[in-house]
C-alpha positions as CSV (number, residue, x, y, z in Angstrom):
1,X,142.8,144.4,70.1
2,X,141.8,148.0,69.2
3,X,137.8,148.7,69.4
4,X,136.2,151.7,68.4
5,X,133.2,152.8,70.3
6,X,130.1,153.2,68.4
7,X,127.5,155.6,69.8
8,X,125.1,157.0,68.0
9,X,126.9,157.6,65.3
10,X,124.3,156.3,62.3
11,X,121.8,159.3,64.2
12,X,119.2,158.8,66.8
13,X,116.6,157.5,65.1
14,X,118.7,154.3,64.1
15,X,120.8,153.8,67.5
16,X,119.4,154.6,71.0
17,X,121.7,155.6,74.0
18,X,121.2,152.3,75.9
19,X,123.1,150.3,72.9
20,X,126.8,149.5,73.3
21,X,128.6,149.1,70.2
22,X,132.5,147.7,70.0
23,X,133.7,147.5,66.6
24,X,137.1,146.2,65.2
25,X,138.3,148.5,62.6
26,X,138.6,145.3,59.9
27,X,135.1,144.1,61.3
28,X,132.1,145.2,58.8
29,X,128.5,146.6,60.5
30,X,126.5,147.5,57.6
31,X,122.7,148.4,58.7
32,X,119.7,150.0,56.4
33,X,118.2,153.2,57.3
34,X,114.7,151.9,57.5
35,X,116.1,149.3,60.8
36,X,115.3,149.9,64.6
37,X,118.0,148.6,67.6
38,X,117.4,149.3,70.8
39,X,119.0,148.1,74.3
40,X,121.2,145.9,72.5
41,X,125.4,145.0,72.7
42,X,127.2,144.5,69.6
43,X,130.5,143.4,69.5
44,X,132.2,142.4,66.1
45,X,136.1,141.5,66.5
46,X,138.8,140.6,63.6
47,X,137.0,140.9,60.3
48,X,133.3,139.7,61.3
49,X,130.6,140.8,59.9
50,X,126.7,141.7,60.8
51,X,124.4,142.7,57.4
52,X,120.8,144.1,58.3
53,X,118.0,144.4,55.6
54,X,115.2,147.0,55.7
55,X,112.6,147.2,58.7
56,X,114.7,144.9,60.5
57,X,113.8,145.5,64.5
58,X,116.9,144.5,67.0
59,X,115.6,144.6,70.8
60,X,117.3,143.8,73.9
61,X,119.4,140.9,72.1
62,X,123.8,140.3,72.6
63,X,125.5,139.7,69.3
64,X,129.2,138.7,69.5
65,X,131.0,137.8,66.3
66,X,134.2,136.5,66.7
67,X,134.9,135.4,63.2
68,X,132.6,134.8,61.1
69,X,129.5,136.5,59.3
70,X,125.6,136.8,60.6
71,X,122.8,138.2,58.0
72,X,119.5,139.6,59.3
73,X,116.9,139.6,56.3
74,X,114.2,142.7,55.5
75,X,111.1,142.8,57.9
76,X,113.0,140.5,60.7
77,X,112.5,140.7,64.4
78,X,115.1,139.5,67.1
79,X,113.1,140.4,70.2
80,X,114.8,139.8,73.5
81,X,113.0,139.1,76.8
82,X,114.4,142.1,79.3
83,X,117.1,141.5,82.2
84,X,118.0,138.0,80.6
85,X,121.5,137.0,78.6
86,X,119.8,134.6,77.0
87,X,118.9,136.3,73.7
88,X,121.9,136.5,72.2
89,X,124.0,135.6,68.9
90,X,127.4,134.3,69.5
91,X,129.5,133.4,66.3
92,X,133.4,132.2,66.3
93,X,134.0,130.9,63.2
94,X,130.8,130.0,61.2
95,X,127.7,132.0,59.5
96,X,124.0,133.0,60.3
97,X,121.7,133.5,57.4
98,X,118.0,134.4,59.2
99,X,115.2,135.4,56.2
100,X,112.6,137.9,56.1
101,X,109.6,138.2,57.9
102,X,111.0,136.0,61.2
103,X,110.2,136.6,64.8
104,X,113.5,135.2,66.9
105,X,113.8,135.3,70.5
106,X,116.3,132.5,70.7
107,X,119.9,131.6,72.0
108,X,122.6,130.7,68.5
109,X,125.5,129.3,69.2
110,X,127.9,128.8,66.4
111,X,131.0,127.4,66.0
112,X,133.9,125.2,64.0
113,X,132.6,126.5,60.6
114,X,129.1,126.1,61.4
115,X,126.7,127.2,58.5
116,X,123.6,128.0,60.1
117,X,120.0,129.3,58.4
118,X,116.4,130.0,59.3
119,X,114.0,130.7,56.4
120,X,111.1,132.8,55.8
121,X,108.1,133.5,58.4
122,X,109.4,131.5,61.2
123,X,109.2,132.1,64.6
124,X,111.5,130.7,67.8
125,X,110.5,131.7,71.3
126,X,112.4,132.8,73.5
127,X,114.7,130.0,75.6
128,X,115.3,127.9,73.1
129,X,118.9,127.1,72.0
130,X,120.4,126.2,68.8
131,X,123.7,125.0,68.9
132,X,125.4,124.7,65.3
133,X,128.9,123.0,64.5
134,X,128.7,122.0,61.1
135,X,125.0,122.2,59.6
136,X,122.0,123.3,60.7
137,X,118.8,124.4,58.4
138,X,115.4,124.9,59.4
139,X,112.9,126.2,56.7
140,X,110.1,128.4,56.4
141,X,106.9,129.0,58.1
142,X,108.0,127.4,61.1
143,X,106.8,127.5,64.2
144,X,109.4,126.7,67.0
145,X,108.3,126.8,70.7
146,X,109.8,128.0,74.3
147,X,113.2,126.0,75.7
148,X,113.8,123.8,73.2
149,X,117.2,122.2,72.2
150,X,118.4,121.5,68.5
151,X,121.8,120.4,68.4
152,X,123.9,118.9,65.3
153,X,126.8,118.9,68.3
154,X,127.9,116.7,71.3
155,X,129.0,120.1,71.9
156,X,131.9,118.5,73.7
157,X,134.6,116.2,73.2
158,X,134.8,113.5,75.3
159,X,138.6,113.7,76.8
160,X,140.4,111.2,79.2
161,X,140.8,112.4,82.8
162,X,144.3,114.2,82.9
163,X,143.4,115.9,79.5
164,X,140.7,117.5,80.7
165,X,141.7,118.5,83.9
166,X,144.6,120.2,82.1
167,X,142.2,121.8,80.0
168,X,139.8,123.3,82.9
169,X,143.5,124.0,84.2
170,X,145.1,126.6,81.1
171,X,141.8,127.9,80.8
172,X,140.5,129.0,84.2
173,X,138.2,130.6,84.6
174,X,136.2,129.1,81.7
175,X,135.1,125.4,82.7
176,X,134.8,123.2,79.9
177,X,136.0,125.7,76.9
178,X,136.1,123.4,73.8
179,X,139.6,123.8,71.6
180,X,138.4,120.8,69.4
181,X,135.0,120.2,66.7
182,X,133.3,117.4,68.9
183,X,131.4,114.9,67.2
184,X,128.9,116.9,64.8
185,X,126.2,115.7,62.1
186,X,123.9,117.8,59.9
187,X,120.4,119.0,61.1
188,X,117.6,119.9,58.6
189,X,114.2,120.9,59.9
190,X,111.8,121.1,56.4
191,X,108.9,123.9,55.9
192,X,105.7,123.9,58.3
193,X,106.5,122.1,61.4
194,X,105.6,122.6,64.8
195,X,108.0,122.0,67.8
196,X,106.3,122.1,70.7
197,X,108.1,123.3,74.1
198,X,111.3,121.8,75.4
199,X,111.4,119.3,72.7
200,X,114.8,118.4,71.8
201,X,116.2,117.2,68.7
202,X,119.4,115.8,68.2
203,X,122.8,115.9,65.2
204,X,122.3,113.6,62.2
205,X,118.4,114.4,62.4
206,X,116.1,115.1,59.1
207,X,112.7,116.4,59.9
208,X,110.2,116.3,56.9
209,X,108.0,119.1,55.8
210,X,104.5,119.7,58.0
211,X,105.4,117.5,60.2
212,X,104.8,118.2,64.3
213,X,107.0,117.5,67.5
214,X,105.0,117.1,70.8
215,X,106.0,118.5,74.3
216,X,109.2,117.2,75.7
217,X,110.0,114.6,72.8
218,X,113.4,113.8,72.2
219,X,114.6,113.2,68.6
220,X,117.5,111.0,67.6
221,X,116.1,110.0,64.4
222,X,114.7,111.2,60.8
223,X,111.2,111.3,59.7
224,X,109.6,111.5,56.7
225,X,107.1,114.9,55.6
226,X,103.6,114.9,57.7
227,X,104.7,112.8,60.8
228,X,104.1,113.0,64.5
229,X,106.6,112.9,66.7
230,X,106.3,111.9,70.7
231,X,108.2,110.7,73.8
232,X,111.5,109.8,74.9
233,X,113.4,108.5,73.0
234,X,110.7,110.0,70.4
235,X,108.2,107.1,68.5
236,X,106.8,108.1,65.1
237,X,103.4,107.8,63.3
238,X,102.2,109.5,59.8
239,X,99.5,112.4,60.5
240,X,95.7,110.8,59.4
């Protein structure tokens, strides 16, 4: 595959030395004048492509596209913690839509078609992941705490012994590379929740508006707007 090497080549004040740039000559990077990225790696292959509104700041964060599309809305932030890989956006095969006026420090994963969006004035700290294979909306004014998990995915298939060893086998040295959508159901998180750290919530889940998820809960199922969500496996009440 043939890469050309962007460097600087939008001007200084757009670009700094520290980024690294590879993009396929079919692939589309299409950035406003008004937008900031700093100590960042880019990489767009076949005919991906990354769309950034106005006053959009990109620091210390990996985007990979394989295939697929990711949109960064006006007044955005993506701000990475230093010396970690974990800020990162890796699309093969699906779409990221992330609004205006959102802080993101966060890990996407997005694969199989995966349609993937974060609405207006949210924020999600840094080391939580978000792992999208078919569906996955979260709305606006949001707030989404550190290490959580939110997963419409098994992630993996589940495979009989020989199958899988001949899997790990072809495609040494990457251990438990997927070639197959494992089991997936749609995620949608509603406006003016709270997630509180390392909570996790699982596929097939439906969280309503202003509702809050304590510390470490672990959600398998729906609830309705205004609830409170706790423990493992999670137990729900309505807010008083």
């Amino acid at each position: 595959m043939i890469f050309k090497r962007l460097k600087n080549i939008f001007g200084i004040t757009e670009f700094k030395t520290s980024n690294c740039f590879q993009v396929n000559d079919k692939a589309v990077l299409q950035k406003s004048e008004s937008s900031f990225i700093q100590n960042s790696q880019i990489v767009l292959e076949n005919d991906a492509q990354l769309i950034i509104g106005d006053n959009v700041k990109i620091d210390n964060y990996h985007i990979r596209i394989i295939r697929g599309k990711c949109k960064i809305e006006n007044d955005t932030q993506l701000i990475g913690v230093k010396n970690t890989l974990s800020n990162s956006i890796y699309i093969n095969d699906g779409s990221l839509l992330i609004a205006d006026h959102c802080i993101i420090q966060s890990e996407f994963c997005i694969r199989f078609g995966g349609i993937c969006s974060v609405d207006s004035y949210t924020g999600i700290m840094y080391g939580t992941e978000i792992r999208c294979d078919e569906s996955l909306k979260i709305g606006k004014f949001n707030m989404i705490s550190y290490e959580c998990m939110i997963y419409d995915t098994n992630t993996h298939c589940t495979y009989n012994q020989d199958k899988r060893r001949k899997l790990t086998i072809d495609n040494y040295p990457y251990i438990g590379l997927e070639v197959e959508k494992p089991e997936t159901s749609p995620i949608m998180i509603g406006d003016d929740c709270w997630i509180g750290k390392r909570a996790v919530i699982l596929k097939g889940v439906n969280i309503g508006k202003n509702s809050t998820i304590a510390t470490c809960a672990v959600v398998t199922k729906s609830a309705p707007p205004n609830s409170l969500l706790y423990g493992n496996p999670s137990q729900q009440k309505l807010k008083s």
